[in-house]
C-alpha positions in Angstrom: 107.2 316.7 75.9 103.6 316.3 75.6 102.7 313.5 73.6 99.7 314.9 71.3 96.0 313.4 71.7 94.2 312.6 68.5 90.2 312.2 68.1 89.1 309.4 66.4 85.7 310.4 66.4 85.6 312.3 63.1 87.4 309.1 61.6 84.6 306.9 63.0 82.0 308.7 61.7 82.8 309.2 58.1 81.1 306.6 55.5 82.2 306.5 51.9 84.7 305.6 49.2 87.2 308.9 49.3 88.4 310.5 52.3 87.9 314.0 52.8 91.3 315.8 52.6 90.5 316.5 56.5 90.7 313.1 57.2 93.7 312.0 55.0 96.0 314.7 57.0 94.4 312.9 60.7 95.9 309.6 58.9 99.1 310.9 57.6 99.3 312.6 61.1 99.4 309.1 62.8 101.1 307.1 60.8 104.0 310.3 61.5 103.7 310.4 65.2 104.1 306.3 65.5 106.8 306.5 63.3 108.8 309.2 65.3 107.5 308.7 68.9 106.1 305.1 68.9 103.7 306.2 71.0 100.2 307.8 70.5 97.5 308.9 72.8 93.8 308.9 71.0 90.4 309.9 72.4 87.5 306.9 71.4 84.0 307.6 71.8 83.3 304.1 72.5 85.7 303.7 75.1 84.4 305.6 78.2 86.5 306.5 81.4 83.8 304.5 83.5 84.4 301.5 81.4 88.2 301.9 82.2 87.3 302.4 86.2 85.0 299.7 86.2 88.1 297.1 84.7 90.1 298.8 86.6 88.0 298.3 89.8 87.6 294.3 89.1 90.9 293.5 88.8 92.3 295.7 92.1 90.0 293.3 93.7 91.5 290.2 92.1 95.1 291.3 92.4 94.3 292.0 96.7 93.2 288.3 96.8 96.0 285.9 98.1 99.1 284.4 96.3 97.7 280.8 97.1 94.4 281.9 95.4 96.2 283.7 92.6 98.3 280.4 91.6 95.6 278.4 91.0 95.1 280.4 87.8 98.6 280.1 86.5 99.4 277.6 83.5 103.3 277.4 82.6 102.6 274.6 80.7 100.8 277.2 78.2 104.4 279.7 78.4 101.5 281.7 80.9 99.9 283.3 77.8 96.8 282.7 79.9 95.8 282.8 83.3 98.1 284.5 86.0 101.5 285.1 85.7 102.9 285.3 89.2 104.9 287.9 90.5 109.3 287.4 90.2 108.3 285.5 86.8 108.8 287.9 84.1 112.1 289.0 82.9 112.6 292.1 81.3 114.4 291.6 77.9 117.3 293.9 78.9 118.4 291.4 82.0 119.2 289.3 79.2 119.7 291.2 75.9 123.8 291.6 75.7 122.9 294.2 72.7 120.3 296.1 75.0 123.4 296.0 77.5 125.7 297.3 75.7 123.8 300.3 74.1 123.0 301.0 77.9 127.2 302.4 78.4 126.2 305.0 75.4 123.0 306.1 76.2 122.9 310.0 78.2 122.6 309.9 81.5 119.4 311.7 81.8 117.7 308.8 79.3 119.5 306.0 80.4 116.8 303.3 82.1 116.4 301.8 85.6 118.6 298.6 85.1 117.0 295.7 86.0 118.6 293.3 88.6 115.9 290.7 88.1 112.4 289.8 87.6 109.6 292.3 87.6 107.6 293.0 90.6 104.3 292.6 88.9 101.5 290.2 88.8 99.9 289.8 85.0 96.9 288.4 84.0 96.5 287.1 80.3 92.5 287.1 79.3 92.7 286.2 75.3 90.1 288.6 73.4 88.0 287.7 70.1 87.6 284.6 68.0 90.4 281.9 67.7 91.2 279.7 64.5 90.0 276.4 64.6 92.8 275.2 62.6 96.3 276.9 63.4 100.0 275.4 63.9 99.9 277.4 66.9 97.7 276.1 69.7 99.7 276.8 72.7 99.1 280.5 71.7 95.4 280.1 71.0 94.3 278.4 74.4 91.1 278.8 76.3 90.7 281.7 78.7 91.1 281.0 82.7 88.2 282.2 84.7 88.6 282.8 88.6 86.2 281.7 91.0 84.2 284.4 92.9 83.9 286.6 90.1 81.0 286.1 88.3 81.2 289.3 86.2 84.8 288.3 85.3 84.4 287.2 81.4 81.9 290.1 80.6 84.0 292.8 81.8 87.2 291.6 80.4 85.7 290.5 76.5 83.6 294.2 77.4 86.9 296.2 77.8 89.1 294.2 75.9 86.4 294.3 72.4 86.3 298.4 73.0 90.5 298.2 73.3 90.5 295.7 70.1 87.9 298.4 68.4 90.2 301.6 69.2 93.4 299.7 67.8 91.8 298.6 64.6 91.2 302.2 64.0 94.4 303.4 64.9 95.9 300.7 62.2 93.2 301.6 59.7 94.4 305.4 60.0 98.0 304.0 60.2 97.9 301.9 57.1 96.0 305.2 55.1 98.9 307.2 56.4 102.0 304.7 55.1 100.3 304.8 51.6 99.3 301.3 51.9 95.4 299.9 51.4 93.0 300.5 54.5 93.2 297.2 55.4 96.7 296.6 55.1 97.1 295.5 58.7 93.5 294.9 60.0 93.3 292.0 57.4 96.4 290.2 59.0 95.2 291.0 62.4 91.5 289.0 61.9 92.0 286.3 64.5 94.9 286.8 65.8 95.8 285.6 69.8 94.6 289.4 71.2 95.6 289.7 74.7 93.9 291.7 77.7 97.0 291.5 79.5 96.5 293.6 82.8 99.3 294.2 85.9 99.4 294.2 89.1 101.9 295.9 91.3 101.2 295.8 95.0 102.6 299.8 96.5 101.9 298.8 99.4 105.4 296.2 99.4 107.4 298.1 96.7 107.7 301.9 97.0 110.8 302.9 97.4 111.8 305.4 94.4 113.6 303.4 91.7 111.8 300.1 92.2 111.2 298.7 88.6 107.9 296.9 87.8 108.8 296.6 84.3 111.9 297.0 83.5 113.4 298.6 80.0 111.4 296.5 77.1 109.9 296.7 73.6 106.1 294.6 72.8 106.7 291.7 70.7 103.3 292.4 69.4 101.4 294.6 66.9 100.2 297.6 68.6 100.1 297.8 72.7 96.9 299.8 74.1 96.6 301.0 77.8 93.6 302.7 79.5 94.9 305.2 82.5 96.3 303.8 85.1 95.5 305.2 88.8 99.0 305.8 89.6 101.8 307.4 87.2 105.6 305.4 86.3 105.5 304.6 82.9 108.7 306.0 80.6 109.2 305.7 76.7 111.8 306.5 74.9 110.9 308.5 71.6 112.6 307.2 68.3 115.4 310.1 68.7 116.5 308.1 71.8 114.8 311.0 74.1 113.4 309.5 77.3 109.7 310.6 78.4 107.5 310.7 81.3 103.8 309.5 80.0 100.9 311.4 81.0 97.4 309.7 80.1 95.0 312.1 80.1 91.3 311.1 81.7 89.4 309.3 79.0 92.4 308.9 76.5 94.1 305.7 75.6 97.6 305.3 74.5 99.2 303.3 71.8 102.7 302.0 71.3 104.4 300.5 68.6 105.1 296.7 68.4 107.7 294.5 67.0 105.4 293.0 64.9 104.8 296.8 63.0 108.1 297.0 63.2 108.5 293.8 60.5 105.6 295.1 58.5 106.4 298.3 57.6 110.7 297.5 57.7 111.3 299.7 60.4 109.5 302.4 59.2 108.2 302.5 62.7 110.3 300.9 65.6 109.4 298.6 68.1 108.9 301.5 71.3 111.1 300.9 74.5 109.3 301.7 77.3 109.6 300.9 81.4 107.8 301.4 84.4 109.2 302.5 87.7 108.6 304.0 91.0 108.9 307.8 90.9 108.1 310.6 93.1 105.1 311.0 91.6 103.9 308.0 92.2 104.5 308.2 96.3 102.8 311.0 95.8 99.7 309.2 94.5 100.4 306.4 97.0 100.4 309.0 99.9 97.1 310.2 98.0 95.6 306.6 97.3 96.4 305.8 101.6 94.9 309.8 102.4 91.4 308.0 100.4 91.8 304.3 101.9 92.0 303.5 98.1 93.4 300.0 97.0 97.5 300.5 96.3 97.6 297.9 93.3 98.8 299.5 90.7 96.4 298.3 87.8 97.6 298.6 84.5 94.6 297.5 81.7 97.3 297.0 79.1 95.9 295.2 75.8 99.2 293.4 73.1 96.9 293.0 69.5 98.6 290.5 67.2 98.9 290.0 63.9 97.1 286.3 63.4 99.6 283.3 64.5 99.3 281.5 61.1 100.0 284.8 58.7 103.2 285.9 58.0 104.9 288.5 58.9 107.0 290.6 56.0 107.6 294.1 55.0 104.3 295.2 53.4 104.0 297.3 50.2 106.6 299.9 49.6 108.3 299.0 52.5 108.9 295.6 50.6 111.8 297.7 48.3 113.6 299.6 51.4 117.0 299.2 51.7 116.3 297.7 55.1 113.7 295.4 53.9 116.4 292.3 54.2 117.0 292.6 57.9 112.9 291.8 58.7 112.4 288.5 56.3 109.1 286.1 55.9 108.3 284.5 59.1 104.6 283.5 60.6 103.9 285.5 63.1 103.5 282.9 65.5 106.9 281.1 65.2 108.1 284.6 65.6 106.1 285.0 69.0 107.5 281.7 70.0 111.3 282.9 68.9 110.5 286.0 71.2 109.5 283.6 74.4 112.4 281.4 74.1 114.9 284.5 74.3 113.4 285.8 77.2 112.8 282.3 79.1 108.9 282.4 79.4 108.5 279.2 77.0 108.7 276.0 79.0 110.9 277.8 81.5 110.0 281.5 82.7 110.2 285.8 81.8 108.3 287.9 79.2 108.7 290.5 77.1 
C-alpha cells in the first residue's frame, strides 16, 4: 500500500474567515487518513529536500565521532530528554509491555513484528525546539539544550530544521482539528510551548546488518504527532489501524506524520496511537552495498521530530469526542505527568529505555 501524499501548499496559502469547499475536503481528507492509517506523508513548501540533506549531513558527522566523545553529551539525570542517548539504552515498549506480548501470539504471521530481545541499536540525540514556560511543574522535561563541541553550526541547523518540522506539524493539526469538526485551533492552542523534540537516530550499518536486526523495535510515540524527513536508507514498518503491516516509502521532499498517544487522548481514540518499527531488510543491504559502492557514511540518520502537547495543559478528550462511549478509558491528566507515567513504564526515568 502506498500511503497517499498530501500538499499543504494550497492550505498555506489561503487567507480568510471560510474555507473554500476545496480546502474543507483536503481537511476532512486528513483528519480520515490519520484516523485509519496513523500515518500521513505531506509535501511543505517550506521544508526543502536540501534542508533535510543538510541535517542529515551534520548529524552523520556527529554520530561517526567516538562513543567517549558521544558520552559526554548524555544526561540521565534529565531521563536523557536532552543530550545523547547512548546506544543499548532504549527499550522498546514491547520488551516490556505483557499486553503488547500477548497480542503478539494473535497477530498473522505476515504482520507480526521483529521481537525484540533487548535494547535498540541506535544512538538518539534530543535537541528541544521553541520557547519553554518559565513557570511549569515540569522542569526536568523543559531543560536546556546540550551543544557539542566542534560544531559550530550545531544550534542553527537543528532550531533551522526542527522550526520548519514544528511549522509542517502545526499545519497538519490545524487541517486535522478542521477535519474532526472541532475549532482550528483545537490542538495548536494546547501545543504553544510544549517540550518539542528534534529527536534524531543514529544506527551505525557498518556493525549491524544482518537482515532482521531491530533498531527500533515494535513501539507507539507517547507524543502528539511524530514528523520524519527521509532517511538515506529504508526499514521503517507501521502497522495501519486494520492491524495491516506496511513498508514506508518517503518520497524525495515529503515528510511523514504519525499519530501519537497524546492524539490518541484528545480525540478518545478517534485516531490511535500508530505502531511502528524499524529493522534491517533487504533493501536496506541493498542501500548499504549502494552507500559502500559511493564511500557514503553508513549511519543510518533518522531526523525524527515528537511535538507535544504543553507539559502543564491537560490532556482529555476534546469536543465531541468528550461524549464517546470510549471517552472514560482516556480521563483528565496533564500532559506532563502523563509523559512521566510513560518513562517510568519503559525504565528511561531515573533508570533507562524509551518509548
Amino acid at each position: 500500500m502506498e500511503l497517499p501524499v498530501v500538499d499543504l501548499s494550497r492550505y498555506l496559502e489561503f487567507s480568510g474567515d471560510e474555507l473554500r469547499t476545496d480546502l474543507l475536503a483536503s481537511c476532512q481528507e486528513v483528519s480520515r487518513i490519520l484516523r485509519e492509517t496513523g500515518a500521513l506523508l505531506v509535501k511543505d513548501p517550506r521544508c526543502s529536500a536540501q534542508d533535510n540533506d543538510r541535517f542529515i549531513d551534520m548529524m552523520e558527522t556527529y554520530f561517526q565521532k567516538s562513543d567517549d566523545f558521544k558520552r559526554l553529551q548524555q544526561r540521565p539525570d534529565l531521563h536523557y530528554q536532552v543530550g545523547v542517548t547512548p546506544e543499548g539504552v532504549e527499550v522498546p515498549r514491547s520488551l516490556v509491555d505483557e499486553e503488547m506480548q500477548e497480542k503478539f501470539k494473535t497477530m498473522p504471521d505476515e504482520y507480526k513484528p521483529h521481537i525484540p530481545k533487548g535494547p535498540d541499536h541506535k544512538w538518539r540525540y534530543m535537541w528541544r525546539v521553541g520557547p519553554r514556560p518559565s513557570n511549569t511543574r515540569f522542569k526536568e522535561l523543559n531543560s536546556e539544550p546540550v551543544v557539542p563541541e566542534g560544531f559550530p553550526e550545531w544550534k542553527e541547523v537543528m532550531d533551522s530544521w526542527g522550526y520548519k518540522m514544528i511549522s509542517a506539524v502545526e499545519v497538519v493539526a490545524e487541517m486535522a482539528a478542521i477535519g474532526f469538526g472541532l475549532p482550528k485551533d483545537a490542538f495548536t492552542s494546547l501545543m504553544k510551548q510544549g517540550p518539542h523534540l528534534l529527536a534524531p537516530t543514529g544506527s551505525d550499518l557498518s556493525c549491524y546488518n544482518e537482515e532482521g536486526t531491530i533498531f527500533a523495535g515494535y513501539h507507539y510515540d507517547l507524543n502528539f504527532l511524530t514528523i520524519h524527513g527521509r532517511s538515506r536508507f529504508p526499514g521503517l514498518y507501521i502497522w495501519l489501524r486494520n492491524g495491516e503491516k506496511v513498508a514506508v516509502k518517503v518520497p524525495v521532499g515529503c515528510l511523514l506524520i504519525q499519530t501519537g498517544k497524546q492524539i490518541e487522548w484528545l480525540t478518545a481514540g478517534e485516531c490511535i496511537a500508530g505502531m511502528h518499527e524499524v529493522v534491517v531488510t533487504s533493501k536496506t543491504k541493498d542501500a548499504i552495498k549502494l552507500a559502500e559502492e559511493q564511500n557514503r557514511s553508513l549511519w543510518r540518520v533518522s531526523s525524527t521530530l515528537f511535538a507535544h502537547i504543553a507539559s502543564d495543559a491537560e490532556l482529555k478528550p476534546l469536543g465531541q469526542f468528550a461524549e464517546s462511549s470510549l471517552a472514560s478509558k482516556y480521563p483528565a491528566i496533564p500532559a506532563g505527568e502523563y509523559v512521566e507515567q510513560e518513562l517510568s513504564v519503559i525504565n528511561l526515568k531515573g533508570k533507562n529505555g524509551f518509548s
